[in-house]
N, CA and C atoms as an extended XYZ file, in Angstrom:
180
Properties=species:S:1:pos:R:3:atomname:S:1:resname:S:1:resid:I:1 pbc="F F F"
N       -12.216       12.631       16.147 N   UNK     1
C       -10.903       12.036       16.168 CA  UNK     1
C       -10.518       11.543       14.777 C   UNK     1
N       -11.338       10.218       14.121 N   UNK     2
C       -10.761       10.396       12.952 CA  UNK     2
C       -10.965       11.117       11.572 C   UNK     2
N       -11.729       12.453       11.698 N   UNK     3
C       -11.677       13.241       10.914 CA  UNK     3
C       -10.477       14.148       11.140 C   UNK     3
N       -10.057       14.468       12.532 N   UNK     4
C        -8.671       14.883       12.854 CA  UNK     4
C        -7.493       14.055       12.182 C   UNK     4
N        -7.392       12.853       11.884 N   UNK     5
C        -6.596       12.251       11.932 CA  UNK     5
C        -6.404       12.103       10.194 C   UNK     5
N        -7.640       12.049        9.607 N   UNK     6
C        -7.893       12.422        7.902 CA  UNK     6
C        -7.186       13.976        7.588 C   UNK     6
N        -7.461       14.899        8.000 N   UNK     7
C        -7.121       16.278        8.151 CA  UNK     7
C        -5.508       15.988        7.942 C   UNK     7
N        -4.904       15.835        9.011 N   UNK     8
C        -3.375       15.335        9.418 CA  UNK     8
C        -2.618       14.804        8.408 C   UNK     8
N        -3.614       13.527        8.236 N   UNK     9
C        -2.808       12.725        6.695 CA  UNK     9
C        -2.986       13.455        5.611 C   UNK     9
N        -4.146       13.214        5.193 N   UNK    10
C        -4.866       13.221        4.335 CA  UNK    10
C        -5.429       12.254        3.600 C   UNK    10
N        -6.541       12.707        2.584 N   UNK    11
C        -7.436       11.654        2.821 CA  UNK    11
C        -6.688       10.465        1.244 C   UNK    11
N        -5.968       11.162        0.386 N   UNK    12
C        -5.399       10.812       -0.431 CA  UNK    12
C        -4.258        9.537        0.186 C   UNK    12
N        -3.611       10.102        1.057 N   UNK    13
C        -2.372        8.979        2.015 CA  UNK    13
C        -2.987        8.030        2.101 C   UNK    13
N        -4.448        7.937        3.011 N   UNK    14
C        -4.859        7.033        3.364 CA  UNK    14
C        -5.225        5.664        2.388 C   UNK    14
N        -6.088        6.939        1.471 N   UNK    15
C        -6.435        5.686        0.399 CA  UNK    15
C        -5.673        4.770        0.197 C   UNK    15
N        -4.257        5.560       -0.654 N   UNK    16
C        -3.000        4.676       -0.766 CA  UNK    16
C        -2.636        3.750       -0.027 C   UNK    16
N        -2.696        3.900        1.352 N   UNK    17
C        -1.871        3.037        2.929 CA  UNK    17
C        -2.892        1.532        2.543 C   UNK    17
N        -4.646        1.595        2.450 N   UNK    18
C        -5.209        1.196        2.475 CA  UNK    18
C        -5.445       -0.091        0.874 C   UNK    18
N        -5.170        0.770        0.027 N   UNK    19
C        -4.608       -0.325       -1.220 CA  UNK    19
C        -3.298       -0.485       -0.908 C   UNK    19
N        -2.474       -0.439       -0.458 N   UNK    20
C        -1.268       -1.025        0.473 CA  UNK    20
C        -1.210       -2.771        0.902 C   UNK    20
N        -1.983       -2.224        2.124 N   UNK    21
C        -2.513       -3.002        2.935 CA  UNK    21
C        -3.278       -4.112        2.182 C   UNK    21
N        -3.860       -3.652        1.729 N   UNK    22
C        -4.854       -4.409        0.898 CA  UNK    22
C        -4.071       -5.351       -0.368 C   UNK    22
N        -3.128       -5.078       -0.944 N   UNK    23
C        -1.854       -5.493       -1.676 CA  UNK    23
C        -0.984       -6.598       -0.985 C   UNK    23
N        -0.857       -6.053        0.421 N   UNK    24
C        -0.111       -7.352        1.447 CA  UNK    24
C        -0.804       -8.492        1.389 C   UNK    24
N        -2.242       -8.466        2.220 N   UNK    25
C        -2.661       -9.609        1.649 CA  UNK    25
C        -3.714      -10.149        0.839 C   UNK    25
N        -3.611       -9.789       -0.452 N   UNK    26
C        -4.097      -10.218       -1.624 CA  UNK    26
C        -2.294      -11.426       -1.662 C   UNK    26
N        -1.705      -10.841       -1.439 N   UNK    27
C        -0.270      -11.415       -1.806 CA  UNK    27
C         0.115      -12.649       -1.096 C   UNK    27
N        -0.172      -12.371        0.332 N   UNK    28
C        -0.068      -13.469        1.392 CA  UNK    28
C        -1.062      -14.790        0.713 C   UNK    28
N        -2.450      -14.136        0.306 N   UNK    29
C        -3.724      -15.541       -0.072 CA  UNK    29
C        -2.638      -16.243       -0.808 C   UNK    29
N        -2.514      -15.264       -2.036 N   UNK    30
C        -1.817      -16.733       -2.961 CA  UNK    30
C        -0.678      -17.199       -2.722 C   UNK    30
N         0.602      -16.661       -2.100 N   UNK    31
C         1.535      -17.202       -1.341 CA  UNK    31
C         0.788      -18.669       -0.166 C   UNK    31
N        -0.036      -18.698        0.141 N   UNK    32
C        -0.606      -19.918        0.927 CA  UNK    32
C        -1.240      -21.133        0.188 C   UNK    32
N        -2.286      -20.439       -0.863 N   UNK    33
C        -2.429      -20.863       -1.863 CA  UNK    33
C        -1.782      -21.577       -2.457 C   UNK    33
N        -0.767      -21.210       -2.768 N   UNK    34
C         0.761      -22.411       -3.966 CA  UNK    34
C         0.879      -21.375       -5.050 C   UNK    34
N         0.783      -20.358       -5.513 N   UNK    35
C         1.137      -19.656       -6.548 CA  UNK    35
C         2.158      -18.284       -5.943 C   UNK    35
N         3.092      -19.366       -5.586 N   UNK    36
C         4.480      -18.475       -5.162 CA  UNK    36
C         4.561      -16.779       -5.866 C   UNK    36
N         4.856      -17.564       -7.661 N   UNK    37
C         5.762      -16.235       -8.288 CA  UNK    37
C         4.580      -15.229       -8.361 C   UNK    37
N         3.274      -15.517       -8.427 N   UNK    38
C         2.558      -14.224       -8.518 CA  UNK    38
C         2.236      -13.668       -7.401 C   UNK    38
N         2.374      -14.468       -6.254 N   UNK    39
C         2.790      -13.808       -4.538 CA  UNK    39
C         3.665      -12.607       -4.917 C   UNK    39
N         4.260      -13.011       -5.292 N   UNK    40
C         5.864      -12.163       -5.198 CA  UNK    40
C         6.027      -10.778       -6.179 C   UNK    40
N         5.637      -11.318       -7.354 N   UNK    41
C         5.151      -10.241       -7.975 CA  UNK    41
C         4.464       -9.241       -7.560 C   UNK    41
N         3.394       -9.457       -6.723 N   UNK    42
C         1.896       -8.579       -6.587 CA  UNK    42
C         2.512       -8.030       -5.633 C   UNK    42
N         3.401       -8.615       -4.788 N   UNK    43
C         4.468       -8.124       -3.453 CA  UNK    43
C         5.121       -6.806       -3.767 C   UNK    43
N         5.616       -7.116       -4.253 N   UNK    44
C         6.344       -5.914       -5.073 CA  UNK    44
C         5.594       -4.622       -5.192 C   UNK    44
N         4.549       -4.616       -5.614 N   UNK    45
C         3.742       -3.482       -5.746 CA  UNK    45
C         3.576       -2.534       -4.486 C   UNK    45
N         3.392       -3.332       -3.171 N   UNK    46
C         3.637       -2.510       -1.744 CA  UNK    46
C         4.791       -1.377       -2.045 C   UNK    46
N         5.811       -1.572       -1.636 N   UNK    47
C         7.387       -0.441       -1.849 CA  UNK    47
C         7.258        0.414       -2.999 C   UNK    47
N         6.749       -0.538       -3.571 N   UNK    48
C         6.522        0.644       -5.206 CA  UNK    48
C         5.738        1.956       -5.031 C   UNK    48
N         4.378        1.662       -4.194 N   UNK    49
C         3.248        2.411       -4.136 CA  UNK    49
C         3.315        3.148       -2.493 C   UNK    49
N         4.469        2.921       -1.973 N   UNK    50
C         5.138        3.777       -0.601 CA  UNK    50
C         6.473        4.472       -1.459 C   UNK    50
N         6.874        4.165       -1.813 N   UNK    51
C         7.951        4.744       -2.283 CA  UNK    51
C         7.544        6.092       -3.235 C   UNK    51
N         6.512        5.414       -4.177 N   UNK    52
C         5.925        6.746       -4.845 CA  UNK    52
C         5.217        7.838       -3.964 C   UNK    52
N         4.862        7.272       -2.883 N   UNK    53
C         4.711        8.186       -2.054 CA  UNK    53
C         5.186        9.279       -1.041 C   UNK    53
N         6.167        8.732       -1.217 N   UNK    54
C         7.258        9.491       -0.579 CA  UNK    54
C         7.756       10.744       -1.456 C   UNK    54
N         7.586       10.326       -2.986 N   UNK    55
C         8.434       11.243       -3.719 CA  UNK    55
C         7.244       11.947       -3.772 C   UNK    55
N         6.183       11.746       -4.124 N   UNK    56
C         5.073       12.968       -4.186 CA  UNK    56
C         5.308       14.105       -3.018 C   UNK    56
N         5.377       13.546       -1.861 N   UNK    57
C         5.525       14.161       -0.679 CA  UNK    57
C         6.809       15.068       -0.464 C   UNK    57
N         7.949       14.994       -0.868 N   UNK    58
C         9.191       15.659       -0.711 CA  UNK    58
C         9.086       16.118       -2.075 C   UNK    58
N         8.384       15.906       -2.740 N   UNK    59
C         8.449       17.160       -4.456 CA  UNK    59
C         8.354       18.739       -4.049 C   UNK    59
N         7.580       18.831       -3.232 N   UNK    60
C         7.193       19.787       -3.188 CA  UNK    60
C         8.247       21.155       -2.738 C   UNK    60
């Protein structure tokens, strides 16, 4: 199943989804933390790193 499901994506998507994810909350800690603007900053990087993904994907 999830070698089916690697196949499907691929294993490249995933990585990405996964430093994604992983980007949300690194972002959330310090947003709780008290260091708002670098919350927000590091926030930013999510859409950036979906968005580039998107264009890789429709380049073709």
């Amino acid at each position: 199943m999830l070698k089916n499901f690697i196949e499907r994506v691929g294993l490249m998507n995933i990585v990405l989804l996964l430093v994604v994810i992983s980007i949300i909350i690194v972002s959330e800690v310090l947003f709780l933390s008290g260091k708002k603007l670098d919350a927000i900053f590091i926030a930013f990087w999510a859409p950036t790193i979906l968005g580039f993904m998107n264009y890789l994907k429709y380049k073709k």
